[in-house]
Backbone as ProteinMPNN parsed JSONL, in Angstrom:
{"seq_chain_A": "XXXXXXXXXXXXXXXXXXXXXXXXXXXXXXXXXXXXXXXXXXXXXXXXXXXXXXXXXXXXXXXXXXXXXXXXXXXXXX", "coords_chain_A": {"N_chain_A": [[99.107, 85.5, 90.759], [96.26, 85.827, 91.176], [95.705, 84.335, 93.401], [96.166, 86.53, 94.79], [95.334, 88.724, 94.602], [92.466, 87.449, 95.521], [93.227, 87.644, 98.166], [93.758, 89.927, 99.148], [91.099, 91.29, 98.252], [89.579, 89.852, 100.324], [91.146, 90.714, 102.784], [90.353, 93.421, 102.41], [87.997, 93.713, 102.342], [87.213, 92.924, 105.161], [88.449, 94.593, 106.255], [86.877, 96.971, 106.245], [84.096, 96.258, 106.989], [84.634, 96.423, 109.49], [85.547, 99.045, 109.751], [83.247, 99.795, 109.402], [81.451, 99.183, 111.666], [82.586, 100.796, 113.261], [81.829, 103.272, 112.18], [78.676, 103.416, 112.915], [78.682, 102.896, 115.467], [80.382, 104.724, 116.816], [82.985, 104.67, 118.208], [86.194, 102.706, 118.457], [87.437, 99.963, 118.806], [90.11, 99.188, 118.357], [93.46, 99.271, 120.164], [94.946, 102.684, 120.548], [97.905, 102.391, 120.504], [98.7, 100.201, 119.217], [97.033, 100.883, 116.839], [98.543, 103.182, 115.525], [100.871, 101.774, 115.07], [100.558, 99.877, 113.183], [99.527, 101.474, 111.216], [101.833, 102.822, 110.691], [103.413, 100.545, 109.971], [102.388, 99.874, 107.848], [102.076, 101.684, 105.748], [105.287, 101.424, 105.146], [105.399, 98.965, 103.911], [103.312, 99.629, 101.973], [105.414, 101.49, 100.794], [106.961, 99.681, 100.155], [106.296, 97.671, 98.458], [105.739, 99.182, 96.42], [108.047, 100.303, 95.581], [109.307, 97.894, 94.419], [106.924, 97.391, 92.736], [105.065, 96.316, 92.92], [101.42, 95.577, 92.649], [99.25, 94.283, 93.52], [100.04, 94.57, 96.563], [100.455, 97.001, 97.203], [97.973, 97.987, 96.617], [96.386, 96.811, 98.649], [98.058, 97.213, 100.508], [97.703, 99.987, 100.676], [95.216, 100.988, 101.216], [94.348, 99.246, 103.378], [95.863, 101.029, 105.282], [94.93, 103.368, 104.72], [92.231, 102.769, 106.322], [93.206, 101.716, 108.337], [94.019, 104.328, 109.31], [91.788, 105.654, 109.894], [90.335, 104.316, 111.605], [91.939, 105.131, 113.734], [91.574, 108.254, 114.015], [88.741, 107.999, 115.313], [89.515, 106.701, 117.333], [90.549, 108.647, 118.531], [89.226, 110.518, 119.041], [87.174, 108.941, 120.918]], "CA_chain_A": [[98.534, 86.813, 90.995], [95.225, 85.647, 91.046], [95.931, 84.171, 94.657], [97.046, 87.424, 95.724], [93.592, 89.386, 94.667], [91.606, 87.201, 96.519], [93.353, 87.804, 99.319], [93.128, 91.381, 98.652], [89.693, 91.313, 98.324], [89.411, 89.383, 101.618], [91.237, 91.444, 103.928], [89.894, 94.942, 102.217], [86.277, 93.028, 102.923], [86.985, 92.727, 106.671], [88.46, 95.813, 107.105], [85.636, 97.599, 105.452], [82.785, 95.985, 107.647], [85.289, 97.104, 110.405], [85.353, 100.626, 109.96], [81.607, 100.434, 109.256], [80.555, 99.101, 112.274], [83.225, 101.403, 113.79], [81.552, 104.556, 112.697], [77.918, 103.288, 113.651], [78.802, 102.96, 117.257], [81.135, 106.078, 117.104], [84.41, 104.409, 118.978], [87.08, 102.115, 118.169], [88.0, 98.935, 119.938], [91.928, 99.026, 118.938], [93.959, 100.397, 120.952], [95.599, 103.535, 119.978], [99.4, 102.006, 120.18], [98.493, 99.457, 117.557], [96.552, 101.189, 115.432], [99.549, 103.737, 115.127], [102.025, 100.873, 114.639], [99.959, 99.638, 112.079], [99.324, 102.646, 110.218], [103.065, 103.497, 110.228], [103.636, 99.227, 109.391], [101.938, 99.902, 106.214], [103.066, 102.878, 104.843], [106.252, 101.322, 105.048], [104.582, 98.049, 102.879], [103.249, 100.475, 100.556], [106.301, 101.996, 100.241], [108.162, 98.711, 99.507], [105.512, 97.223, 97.103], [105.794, 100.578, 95.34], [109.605, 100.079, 94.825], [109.264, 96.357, 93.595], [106.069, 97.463, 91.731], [103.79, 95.132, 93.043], [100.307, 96.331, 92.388], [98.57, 93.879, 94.377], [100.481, 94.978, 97.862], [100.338, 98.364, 96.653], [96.202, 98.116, 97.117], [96.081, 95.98, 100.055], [98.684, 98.22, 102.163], [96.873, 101.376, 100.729], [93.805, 100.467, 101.325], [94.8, 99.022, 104.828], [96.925, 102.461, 106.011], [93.755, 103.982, 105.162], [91.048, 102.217, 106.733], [93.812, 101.966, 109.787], [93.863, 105.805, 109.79], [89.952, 106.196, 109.79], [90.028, 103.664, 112.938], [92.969, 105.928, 114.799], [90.741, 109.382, 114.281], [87.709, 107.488, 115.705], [90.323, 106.463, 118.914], [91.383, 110.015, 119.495], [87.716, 110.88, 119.358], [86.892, 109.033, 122.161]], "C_chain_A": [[97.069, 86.694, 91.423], [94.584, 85.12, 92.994], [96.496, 85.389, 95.816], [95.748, 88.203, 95.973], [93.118, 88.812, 95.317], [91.742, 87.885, 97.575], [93.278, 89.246, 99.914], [92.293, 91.986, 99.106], [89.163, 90.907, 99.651], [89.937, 90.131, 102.965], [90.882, 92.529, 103.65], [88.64, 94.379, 102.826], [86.467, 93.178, 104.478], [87.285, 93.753, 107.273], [87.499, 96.896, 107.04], [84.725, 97.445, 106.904], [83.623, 96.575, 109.106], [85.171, 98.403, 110.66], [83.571, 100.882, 110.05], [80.773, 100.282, 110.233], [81.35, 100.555, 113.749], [82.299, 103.623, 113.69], [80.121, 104.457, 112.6], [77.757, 103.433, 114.802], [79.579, 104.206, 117.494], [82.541, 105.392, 117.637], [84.481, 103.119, 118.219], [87.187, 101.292, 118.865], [89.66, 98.567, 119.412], [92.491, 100.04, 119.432], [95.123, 100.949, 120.235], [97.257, 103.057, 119.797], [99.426, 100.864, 119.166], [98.054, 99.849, 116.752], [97.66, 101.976, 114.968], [100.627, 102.537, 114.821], [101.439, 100.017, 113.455], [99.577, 100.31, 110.746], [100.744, 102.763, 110.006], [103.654, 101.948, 109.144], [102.817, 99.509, 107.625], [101.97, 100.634, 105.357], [104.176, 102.357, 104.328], [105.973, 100.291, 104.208], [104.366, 98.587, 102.038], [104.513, 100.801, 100.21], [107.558, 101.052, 99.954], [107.422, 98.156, 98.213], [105.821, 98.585, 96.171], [107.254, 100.087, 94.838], [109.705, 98.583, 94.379], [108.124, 96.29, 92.702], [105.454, 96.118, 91.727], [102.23, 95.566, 93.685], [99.333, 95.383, 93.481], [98.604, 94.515, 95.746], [100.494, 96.393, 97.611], [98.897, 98.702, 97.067], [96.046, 97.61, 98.033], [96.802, 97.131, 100.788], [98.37, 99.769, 101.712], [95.677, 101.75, 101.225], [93.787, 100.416, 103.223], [95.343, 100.395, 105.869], [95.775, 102.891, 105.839], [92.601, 104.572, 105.951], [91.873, 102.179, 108.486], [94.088, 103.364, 110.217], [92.355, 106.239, 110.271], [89.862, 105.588, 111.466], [90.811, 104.32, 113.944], [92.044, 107.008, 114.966], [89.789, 109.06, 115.516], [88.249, 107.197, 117.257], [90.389, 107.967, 119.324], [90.139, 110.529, 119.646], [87.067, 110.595, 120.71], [86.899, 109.588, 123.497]], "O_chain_A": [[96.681, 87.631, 92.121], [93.545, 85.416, 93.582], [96.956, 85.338, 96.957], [95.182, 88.36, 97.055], [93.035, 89.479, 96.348], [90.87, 88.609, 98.055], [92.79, 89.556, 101.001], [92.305, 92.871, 99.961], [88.28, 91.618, 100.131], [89.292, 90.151, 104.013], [90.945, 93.199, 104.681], [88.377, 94.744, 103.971], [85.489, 93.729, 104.984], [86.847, 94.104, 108.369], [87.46, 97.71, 107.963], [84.671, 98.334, 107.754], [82.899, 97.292, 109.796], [84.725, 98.85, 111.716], [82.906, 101.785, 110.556], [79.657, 100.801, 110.226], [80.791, 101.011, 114.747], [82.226, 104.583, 114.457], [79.761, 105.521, 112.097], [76.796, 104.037, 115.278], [79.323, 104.752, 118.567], [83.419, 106.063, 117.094], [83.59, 102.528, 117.609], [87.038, 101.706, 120.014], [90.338, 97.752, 120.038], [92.272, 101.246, 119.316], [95.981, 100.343, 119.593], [97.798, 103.49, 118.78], [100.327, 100.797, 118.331], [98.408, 99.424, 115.652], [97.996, 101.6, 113.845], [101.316, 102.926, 113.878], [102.308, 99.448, 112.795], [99.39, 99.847, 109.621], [100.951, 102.821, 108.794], [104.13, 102.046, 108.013], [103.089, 99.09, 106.5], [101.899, 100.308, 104.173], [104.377, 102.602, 103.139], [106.467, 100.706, 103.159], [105.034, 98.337, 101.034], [104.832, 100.332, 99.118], [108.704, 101.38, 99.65], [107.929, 98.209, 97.092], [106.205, 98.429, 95.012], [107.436, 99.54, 93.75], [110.763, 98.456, 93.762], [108.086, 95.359, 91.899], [105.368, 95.206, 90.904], [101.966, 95.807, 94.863], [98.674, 96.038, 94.289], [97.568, 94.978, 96.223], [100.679, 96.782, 98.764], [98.683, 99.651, 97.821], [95.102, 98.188, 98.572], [96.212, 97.885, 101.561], [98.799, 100.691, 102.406], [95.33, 102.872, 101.592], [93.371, 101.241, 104.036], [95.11, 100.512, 107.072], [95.192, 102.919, 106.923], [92.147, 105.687, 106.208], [91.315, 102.505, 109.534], [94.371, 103.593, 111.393], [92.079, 107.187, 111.007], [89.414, 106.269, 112.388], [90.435, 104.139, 115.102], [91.5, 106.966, 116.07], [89.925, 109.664, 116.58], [87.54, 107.421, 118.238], [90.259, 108.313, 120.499], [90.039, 111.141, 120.71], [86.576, 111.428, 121.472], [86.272, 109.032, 124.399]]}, "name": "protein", "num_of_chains": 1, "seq": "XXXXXXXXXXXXXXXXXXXXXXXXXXXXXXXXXXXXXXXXXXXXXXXXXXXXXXXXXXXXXXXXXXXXXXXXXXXXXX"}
């Protein structure tokens, strides 16, 4: 488990500084058909960690669907 947090911690960390430099500059550099396939890809993650009740993947693909919704707005903005 302990190998799972890190990793956790490591991709919430990158997506973080992501969004942050994302809403400094105002626009997005993914493109809108991945970020939607990514946002929907992790819902569907959450919603399997949820049914196997695995709390780690549960925060990573919540976290992730999130931070990949914040970066879609920021696309349609452009």
């Amino acid at each position: 488990m302990v190998y799972g947090i890190i990793g956790l911690i490591l991709l919430a960390i990158g997506w973080v500084f992501e969004v942050i430099e994302l809403i400094k500059n105002k626009k997005s550099r993914i493109d809108v058909k991945f970020g939607f396939l990514y946002v929907v890809g992790s819902l569907f993650l959450l919603y399997h960690a949820i049914s196997i009740n695995d709390l780690v993947f549960m925060i990573l693909n919540g976290a992730v669907a999130l931070l990949s919704l914040i970066s879609m707005v920021y696309s349609f903005k452009k």
